[in-house]
N, C-alpha and C positions, 0 to 999 in steps of 0.2 A: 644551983643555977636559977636566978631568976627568969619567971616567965616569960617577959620580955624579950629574954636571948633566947629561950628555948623559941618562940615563933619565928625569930629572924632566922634562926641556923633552918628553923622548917621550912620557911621559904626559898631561901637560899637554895636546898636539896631540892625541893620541886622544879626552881627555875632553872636548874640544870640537870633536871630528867630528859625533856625535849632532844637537848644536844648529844648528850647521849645515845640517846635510840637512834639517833641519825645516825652519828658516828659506827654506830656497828654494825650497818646494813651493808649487804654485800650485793656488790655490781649486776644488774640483771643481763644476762649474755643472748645477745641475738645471732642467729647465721642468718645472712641475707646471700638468697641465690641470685646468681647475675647470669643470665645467659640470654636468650634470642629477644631482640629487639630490629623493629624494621630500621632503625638506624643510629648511629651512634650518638645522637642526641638522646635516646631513654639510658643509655649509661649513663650521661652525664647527670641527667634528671637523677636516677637513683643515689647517684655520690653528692648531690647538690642534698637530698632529701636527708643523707645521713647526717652530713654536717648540719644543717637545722636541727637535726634532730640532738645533736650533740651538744649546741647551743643552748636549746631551748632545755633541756633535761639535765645536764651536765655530766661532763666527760668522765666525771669520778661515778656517777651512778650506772653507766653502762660497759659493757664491755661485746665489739660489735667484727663481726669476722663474717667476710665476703668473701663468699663460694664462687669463681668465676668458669664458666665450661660452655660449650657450643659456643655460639658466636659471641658470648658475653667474655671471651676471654681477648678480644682483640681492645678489649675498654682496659686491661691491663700493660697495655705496649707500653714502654718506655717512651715511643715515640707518634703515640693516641694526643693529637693537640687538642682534643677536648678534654681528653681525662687527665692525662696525666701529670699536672698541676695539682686537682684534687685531691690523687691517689697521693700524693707526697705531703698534701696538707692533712688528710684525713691519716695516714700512716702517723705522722709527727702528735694527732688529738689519740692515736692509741688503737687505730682501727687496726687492723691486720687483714691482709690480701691474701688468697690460696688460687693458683692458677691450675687447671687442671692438667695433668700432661697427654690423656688422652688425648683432649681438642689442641694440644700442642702441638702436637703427631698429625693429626688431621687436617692444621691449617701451617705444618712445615714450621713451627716456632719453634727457636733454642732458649733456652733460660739467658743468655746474653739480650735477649730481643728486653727484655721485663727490668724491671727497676730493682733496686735490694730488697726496695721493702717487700716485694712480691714470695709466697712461700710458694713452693709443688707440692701437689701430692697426685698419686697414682691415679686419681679418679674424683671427679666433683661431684656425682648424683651421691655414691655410697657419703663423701666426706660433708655432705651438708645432713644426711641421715645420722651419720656417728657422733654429730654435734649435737644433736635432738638429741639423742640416746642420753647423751652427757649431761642435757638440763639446758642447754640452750634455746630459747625458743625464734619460730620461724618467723620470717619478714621477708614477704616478695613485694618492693614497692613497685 
């Protein structure tokens, strides 16, 4: 093989090391808790902040699950006209929703009240812990 080709095919293999290493990086996963806020405009603020955030960093590098309990779980209503536009956009970029059913219970909500994209689980403090446990890291905006 002339020298010539040996430095192209070298090149070549360098300039597609970069793409590579991107290519293999796996999604960094945040839980974001949602709960007491003195009005339903900081829900909205925090779902506003995600999507920027999703924008600005891209949907493929993150992976992002919102803990919702105490009064942050009324930012999950199907029928929340602040939010729930968002909640249906950011669900569709990849977000995932977990409604608490403790403060389900507390504030008289059925799972009928919530969107699909909406998950339950038995308890939001333990399920924003158990996502830490798992490598998730925290984000209270």
């Amino acid at each position: 093989m002339r020298k010539s080709n040996v430095i192209f095919y070298l090149l070549i293999a360098l300039l597609s090391l970069p793409a590579l290493t991107f290519a293999d990086e796996s999604p960094v996963s945040f839980v974001l808790q949602l709960t007491r806020t003195s009005d339903n405009f900081g829900h909205r603020r925090a779902m506003l902040q995600i999507d920027k955030v999703l924008e600005d960093i891209g949907e493929k590098k993150l992976n992002i699950e919102v803990v919702a309990y105490e009064s942050g779980i009324q930012a999950l209503l199907a029928n929340n006209e602040e939010t729930s536009q968002l909640l249906t956009k950011l669900s569709n970029r990849g977000v995932r929703f977990k409604a608490c059913r403790i403060s389900m219970r507390a504030w008289g909500l059925k799972e009928s009240e919530f969107p699909l994209e909406v998950e339950f689980v038995p308890a939001g403090a333990p399920e924003v812990i158990r996502l830490q446990m798992k490598g998730h890291k925290y984000w209270l905006p």
